[in-house]
Rosetta silent file (secondary structure, phi, psi, omega in degrees, C-alpha in Angstrom):
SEQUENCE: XXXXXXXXXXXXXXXXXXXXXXXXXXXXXXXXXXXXXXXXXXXXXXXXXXXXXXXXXXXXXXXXXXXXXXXXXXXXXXXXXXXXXXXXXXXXXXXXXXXXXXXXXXXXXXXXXXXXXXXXXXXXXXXXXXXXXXXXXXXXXXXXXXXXXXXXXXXXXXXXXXXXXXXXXXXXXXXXXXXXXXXXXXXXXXXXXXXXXXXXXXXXXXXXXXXXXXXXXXXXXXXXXXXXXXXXXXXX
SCORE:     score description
SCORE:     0.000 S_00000001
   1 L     0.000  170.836  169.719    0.000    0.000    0.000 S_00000001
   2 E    87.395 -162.471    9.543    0.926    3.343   -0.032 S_00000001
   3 E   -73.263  150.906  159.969    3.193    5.594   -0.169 S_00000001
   4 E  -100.292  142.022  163.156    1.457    7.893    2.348 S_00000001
   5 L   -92.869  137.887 -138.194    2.648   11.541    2.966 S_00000001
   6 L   176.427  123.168  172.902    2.527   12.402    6.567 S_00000001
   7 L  -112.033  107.458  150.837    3.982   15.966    8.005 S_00000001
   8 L   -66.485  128.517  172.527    6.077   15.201   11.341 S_00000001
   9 L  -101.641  134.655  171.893    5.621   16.970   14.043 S_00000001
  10 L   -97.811   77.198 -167.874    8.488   17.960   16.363 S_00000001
  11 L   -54.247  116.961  172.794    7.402   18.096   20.210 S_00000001
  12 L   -87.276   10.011  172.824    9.941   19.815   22.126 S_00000001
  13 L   -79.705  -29.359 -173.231    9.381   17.409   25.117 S_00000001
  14 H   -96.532  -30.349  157.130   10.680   14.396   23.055 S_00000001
  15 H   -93.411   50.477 -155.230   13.842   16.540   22.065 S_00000001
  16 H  -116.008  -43.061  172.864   14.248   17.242   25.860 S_00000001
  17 H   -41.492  -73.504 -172.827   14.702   13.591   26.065 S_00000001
  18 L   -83.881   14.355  126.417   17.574   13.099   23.884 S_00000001
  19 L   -89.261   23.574  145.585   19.360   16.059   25.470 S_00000001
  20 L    70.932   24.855  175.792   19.493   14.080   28.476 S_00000001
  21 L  -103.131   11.253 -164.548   16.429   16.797   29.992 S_00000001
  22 L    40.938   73.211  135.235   13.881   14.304   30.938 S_00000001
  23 L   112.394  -66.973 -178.974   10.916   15.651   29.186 S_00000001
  24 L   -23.348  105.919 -156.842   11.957   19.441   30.532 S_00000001
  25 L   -96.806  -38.018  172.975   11.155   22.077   27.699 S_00000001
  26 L   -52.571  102.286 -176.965   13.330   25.069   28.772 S_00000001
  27 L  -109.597  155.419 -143.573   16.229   25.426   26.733 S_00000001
  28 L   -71.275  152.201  165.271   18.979   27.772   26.938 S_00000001
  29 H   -38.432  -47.046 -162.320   18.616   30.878   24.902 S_00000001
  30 H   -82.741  -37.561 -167.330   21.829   29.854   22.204 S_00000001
  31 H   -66.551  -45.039 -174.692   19.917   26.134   21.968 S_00000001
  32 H   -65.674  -30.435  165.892   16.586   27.683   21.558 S_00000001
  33 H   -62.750  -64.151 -157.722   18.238   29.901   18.090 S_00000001
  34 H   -23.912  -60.784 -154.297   19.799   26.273   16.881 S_00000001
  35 H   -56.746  -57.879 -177.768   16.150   24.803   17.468 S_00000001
  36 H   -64.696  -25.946  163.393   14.542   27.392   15.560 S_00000001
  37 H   -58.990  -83.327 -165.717   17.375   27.555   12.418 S_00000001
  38 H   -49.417  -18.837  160.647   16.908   23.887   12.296 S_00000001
  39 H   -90.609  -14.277  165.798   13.297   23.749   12.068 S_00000001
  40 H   -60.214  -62.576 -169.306   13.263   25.982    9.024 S_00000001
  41 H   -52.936  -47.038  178.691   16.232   23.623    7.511 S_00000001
  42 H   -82.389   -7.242 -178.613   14.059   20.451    8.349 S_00000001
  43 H   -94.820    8.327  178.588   11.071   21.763    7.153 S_00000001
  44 H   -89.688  -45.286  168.816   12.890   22.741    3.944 S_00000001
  45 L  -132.412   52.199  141.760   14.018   18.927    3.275 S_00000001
  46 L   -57.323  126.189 -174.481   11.590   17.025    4.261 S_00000001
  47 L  -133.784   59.824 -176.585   10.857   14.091    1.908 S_00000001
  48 L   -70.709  161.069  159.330    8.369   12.113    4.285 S_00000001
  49 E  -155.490  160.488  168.474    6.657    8.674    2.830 S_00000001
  50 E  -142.733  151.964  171.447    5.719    5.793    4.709 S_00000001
  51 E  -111.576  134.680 -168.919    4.972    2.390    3.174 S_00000001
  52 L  -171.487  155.271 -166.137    2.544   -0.574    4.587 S_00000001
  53 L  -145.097  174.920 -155.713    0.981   -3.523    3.819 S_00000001
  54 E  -144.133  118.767  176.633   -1.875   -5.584    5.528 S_00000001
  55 E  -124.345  123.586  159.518   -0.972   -9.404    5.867 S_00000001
  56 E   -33.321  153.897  176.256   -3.217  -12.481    7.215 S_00000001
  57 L  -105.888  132.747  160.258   -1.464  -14.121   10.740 S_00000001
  58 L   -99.333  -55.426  175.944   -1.397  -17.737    9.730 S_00000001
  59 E  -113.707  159.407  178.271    0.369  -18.809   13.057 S_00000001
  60 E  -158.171   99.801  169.004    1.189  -17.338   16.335 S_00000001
  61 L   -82.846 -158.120  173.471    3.373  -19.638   18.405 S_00000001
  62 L  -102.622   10.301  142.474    5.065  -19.294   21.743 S_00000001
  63 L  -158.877   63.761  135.197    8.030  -17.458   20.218 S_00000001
  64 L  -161.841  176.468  179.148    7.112  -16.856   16.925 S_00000001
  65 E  -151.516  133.422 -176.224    4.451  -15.704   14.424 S_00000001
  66 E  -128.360  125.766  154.526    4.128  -16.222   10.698 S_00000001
  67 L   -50.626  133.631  156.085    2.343  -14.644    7.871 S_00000001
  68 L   -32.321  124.787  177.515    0.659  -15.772    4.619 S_00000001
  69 L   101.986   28.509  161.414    3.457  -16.221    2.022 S_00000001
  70 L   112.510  -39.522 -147.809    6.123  -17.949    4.321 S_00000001
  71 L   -82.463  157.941  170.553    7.498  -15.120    6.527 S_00000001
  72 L  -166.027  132.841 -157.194    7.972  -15.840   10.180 S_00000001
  73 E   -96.159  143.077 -176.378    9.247  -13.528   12.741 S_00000001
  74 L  -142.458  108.755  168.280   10.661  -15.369   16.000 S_00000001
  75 L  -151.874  130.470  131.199   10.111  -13.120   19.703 S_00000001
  76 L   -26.768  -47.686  172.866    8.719  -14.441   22.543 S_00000001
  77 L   -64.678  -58.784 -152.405    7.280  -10.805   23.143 S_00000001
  78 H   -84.103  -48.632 -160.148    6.466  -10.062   20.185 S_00000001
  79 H   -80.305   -7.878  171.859    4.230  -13.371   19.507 S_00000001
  80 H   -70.903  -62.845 -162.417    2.706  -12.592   23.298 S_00000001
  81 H   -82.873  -13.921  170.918    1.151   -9.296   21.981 S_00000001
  82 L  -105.094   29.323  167.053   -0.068  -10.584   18.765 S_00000001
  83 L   -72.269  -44.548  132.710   -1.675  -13.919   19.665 S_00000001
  84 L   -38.326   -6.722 -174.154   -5.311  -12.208   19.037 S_00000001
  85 L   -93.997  143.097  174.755   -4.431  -10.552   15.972 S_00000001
  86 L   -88.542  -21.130 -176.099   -6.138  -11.978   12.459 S_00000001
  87 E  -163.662  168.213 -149.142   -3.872   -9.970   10.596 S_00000001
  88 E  -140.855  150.009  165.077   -0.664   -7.867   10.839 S_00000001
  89 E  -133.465  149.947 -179.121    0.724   -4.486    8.752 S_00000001
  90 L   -83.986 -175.176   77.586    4.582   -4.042    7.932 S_00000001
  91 L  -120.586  173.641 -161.906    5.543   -0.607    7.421 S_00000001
  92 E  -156.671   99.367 -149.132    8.491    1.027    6.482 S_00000001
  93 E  -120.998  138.595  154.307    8.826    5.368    7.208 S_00000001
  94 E  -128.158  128.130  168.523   11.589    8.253    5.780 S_00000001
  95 L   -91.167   10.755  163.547   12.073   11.479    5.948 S_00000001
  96 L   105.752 -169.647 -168.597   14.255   10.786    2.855 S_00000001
  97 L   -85.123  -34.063 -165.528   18.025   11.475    2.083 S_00000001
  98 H   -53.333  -31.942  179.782   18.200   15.004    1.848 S_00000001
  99 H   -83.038   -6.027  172.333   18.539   15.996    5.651 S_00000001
 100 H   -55.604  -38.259 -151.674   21.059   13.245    5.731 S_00000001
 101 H   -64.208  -69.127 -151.318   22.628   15.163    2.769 S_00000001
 102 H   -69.367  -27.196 -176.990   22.568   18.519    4.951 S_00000001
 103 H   -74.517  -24.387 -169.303   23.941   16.989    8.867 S_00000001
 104 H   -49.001  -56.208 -161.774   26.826   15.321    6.434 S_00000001
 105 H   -77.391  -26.634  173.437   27.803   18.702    4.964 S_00000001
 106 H   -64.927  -30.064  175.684   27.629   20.383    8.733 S_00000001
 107 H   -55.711  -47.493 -167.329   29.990   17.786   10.024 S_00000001
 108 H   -74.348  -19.816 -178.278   32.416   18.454    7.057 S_00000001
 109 L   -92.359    5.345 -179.600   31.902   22.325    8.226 S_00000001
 110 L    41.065   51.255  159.318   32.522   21.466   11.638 S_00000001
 111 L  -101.871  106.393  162.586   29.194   22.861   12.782 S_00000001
 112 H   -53.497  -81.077 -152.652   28.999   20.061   15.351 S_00000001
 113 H   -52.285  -56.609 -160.887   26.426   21.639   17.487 S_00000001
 114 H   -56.127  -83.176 -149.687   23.910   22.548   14.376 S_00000001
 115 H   -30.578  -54.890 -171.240   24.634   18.793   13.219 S_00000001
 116 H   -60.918  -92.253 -172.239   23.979   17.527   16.527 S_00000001
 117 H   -35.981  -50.904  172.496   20.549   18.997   16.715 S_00000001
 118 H   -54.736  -30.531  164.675   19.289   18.705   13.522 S_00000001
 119 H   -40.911  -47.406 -150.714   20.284   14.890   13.934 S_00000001
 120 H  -100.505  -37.953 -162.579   18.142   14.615   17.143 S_00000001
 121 H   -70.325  -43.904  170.850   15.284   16.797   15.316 S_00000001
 122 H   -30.737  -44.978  168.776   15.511   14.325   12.703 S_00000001
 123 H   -84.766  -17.854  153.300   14.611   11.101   14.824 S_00000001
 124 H   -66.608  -49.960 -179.987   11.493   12.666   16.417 S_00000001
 125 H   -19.039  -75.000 -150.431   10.664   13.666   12.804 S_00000001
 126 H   -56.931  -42.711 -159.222   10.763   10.214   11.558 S_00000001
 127 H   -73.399  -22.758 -170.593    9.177    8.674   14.953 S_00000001
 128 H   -73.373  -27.405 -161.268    6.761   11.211   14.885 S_00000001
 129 H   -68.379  -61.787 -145.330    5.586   10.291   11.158 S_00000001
 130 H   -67.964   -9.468  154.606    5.005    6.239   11.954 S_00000001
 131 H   -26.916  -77.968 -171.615    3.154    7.617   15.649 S_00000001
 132 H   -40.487  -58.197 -165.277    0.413    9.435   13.365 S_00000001
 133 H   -80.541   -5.403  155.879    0.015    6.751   11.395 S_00000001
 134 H   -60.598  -48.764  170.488   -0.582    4.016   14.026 S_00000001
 135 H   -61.317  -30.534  170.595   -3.123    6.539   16.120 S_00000001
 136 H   -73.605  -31.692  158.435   -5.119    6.597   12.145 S_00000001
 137 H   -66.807  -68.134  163.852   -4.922    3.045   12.119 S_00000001
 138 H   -16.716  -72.675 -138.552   -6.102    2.892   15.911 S_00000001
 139 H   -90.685  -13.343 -164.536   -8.842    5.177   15.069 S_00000001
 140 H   -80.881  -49.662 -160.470   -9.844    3.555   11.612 S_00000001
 141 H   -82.926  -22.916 -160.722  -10.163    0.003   13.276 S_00000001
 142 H   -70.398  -49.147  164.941  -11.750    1.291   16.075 S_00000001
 143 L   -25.781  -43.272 -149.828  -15.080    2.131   14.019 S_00000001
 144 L   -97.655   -8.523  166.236  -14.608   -1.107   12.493 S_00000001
 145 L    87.966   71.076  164.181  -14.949   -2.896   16.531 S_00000001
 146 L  -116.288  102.964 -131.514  -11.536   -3.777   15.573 S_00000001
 147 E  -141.896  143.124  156.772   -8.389   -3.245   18.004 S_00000001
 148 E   -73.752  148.926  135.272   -4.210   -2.384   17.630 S_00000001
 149 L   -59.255  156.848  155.195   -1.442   -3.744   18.985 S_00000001
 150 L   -93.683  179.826 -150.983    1.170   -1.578   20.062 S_00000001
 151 L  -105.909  144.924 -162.270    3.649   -1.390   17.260 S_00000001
 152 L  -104.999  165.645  153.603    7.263   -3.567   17.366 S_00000001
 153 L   174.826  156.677 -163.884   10.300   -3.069   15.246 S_00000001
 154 L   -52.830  142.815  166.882   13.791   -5.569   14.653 S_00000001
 155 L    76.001   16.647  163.777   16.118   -4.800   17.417 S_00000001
 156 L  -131.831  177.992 -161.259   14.165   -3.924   20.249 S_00000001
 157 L    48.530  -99.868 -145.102   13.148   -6.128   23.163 S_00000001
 158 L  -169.111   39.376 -169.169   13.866   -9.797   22.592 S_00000001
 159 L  -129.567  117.039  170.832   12.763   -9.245   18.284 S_00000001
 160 L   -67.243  141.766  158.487   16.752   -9.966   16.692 S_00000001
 161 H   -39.100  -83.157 -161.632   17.718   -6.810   14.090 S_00000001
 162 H   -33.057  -32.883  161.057   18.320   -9.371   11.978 S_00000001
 163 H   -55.008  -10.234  159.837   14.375  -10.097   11.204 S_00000001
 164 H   -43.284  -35.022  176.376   14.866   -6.998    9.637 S_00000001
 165 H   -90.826    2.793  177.271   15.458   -8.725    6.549 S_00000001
 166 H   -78.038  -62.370  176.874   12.463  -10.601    6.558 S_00000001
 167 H   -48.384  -48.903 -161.164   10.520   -7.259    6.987 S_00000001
 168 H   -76.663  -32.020 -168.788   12.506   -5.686    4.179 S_00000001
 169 L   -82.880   19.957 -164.554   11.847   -8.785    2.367 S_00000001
 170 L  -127.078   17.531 -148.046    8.151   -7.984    2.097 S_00000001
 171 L  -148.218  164.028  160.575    8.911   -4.427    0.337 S_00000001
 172 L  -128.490  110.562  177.561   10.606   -3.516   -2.749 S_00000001
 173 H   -11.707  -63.067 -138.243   13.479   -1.165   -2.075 S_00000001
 174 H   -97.807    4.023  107.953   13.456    1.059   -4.880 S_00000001
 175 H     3.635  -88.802  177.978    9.430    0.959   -4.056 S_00000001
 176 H   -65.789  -37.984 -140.465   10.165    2.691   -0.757 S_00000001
 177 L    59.234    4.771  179.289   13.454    4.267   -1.104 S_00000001
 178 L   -97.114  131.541  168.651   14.958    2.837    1.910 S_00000001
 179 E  -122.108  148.835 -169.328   17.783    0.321    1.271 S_00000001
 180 E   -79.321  134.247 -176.089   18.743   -2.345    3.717 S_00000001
 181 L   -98.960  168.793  167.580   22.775   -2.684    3.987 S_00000001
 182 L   -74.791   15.160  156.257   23.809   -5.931    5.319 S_00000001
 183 L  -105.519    7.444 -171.437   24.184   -4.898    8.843 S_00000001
 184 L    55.624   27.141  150.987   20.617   -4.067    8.956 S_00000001
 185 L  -104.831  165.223 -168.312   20.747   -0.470    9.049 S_00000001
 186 E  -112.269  157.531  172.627   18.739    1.483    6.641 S_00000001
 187 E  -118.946   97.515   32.406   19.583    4.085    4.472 S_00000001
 188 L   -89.554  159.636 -155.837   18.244    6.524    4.651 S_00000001
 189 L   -70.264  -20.807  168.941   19.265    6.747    8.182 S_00000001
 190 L   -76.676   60.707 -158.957   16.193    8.877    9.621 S_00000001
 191 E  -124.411  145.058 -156.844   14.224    5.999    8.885 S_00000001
 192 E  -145.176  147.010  158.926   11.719    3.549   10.635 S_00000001
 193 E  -142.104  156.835  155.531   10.538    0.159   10.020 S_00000001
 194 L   170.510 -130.950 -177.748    8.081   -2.525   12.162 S_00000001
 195 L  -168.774  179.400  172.150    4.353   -3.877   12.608 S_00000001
 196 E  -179.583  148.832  178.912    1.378   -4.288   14.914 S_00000001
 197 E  -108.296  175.840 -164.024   -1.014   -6.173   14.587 S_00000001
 198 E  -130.583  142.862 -167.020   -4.736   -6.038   14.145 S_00000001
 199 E  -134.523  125.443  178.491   -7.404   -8.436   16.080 S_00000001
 200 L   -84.027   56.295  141.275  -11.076   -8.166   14.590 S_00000001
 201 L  -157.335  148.063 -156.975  -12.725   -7.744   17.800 S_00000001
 202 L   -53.161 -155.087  172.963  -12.744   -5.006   20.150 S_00000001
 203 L  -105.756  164.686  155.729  -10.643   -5.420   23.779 S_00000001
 204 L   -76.374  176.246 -175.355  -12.508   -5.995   26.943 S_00000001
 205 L   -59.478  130.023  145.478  -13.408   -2.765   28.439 S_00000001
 206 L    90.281   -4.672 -152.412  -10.519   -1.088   30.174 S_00000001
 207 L  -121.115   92.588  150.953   -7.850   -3.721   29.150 S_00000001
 208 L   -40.739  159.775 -171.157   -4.705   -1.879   27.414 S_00000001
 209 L   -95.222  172.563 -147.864   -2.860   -4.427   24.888 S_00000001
 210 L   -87.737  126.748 -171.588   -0.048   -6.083   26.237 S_00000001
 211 L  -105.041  127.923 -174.338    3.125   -3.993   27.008 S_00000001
 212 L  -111.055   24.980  155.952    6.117   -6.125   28.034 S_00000001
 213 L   -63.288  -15.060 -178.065    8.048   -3.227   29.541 S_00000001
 214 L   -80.236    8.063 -166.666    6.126   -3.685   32.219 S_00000001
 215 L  -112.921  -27.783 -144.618    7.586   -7.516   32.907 S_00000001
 216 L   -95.073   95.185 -157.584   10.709   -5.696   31.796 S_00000001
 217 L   -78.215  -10.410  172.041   13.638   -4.922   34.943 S_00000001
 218 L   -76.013  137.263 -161.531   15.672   -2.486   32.320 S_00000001
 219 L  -112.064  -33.719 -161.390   14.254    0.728   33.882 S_00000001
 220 L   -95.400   -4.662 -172.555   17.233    2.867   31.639 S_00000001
 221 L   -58.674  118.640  152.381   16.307    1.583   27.946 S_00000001
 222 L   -38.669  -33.527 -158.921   15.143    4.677   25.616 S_00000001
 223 L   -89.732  -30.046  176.991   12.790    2.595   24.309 S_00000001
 224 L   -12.982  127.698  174.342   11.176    1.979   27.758 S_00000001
 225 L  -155.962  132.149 -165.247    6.714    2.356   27.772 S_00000001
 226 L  -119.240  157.293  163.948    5.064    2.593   30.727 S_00000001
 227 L  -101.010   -1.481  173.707    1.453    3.177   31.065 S_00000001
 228 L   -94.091   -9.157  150.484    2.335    5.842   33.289 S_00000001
 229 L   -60.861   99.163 -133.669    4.373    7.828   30.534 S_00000001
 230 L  -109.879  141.639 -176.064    2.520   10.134   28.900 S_00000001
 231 L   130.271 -153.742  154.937    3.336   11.198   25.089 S_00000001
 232 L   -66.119  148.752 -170.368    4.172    9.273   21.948 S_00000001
 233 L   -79.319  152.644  149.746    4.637    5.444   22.065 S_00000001
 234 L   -74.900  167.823  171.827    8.263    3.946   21.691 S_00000001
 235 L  -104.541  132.249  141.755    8.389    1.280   19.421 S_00000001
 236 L   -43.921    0.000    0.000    9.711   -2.042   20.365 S_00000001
């Protein structure tokens, strides 16, 4: 399916985070110029798209789950939170190469600082794009008495990076514009990939879907979701 266009929004609580401010939106007068140069500059090369597909669940074991056409994903975690779902969507989110293009050439100018922030605006960008479109799925299915997962991706929790190529293998590169290198990073690097799944009947009443951070004794993980954290979801 797709591509979709989606405009990221940049939350200055989630770049409070990765300047180590917990959450805390007052920033220094010189940081607060960067932030504002750099949102002109990302909103100048922005190239968002996101790509997704809708796949049948054939199986859902106790640490793995496989789709129509062969693929099968192997987490313990992951196959916890979908074991209700009838069917599962891939996607695969960019804001494209060009701000890659632009932190490259600050680095070679040895604007550091500028680099460093546009870098960091960049990864809310991206996170912010595949957010939206999981709360539009959420809200689409909801209508339909249909209920999300929350959404996974390769390399977090107990899901190996390496299933990455499985995901990737459900895509056509030059389709998306993200290409996989063999170390399973993507290029371009402000980039997102993962799933959730979808279970055609509602939840019980009051019963969030299954989070395993909460089972989960790493307390210091970025990726960490709580039900008492308030904001945008992490991905798994």
């Amino acid at each position: 399916m797709g591509p979709m266009v989606i405009n990221p929004s940049v939350q200055r609580y989630e770049l409070s985070r990765l300047f180590g401010g917990a959450g805390r939106q007052n920033f220094s007068r010189s940081l607060n110029a960067k932030l504002e140069c750099c949102e002109e500059t990302l909103d100048r090369l922005l190239e968002p798209r996101l790509h997704y597909r809708i796949d049948k669940i054939d199986n859902v074991g106790s640490g793995s789950v496989s789709i129509q056409g062969g693929t099968t994903f192997r987490s313990r975690k992951l196959s916890r939170a979908l074991r209700d779902s009838d069917e599962i969507i891939c996607f695969v989110a960019t804001l494209g190469s060009r701000i890659e293009d632009e932190i490259v050439g600050l680095m070679a100018a040895n604007c550091l600082s500028q680099a460093y922030v546009l870098d960091a605006m960049g990864s809310v960008a991206v996170e912010n794009i595949v957010e939206q479109f999981h709360e539009r799925k959420k809200a689409k299915f909801a209508t339909e008495s249909k209920s999300t997962t929350l959404r996974f991706s390769p390399g977090y929790c107990d899901w190996p990076l390496t299933d990455q190529k499985k995901l990737f293998g459900l895509f056509d590169s030059e389709f998306t514009g993200v290409e996989l290198l063999d170390s399973c990073l993507m290029l371009p690097r402000k980039s997102i990939s993962g799933l959730f799944g979808i279970s055609h009947t509602e939840p019980p009443q009051n019963s969030p879907p299954y989070n395993p951070c909460l089972d989960c004794k790493k307390t210091d993980c970025i990726a960490r979701r709580t039900q008492e954290i308030a904001g945008p979801q992490k991905p798994f």
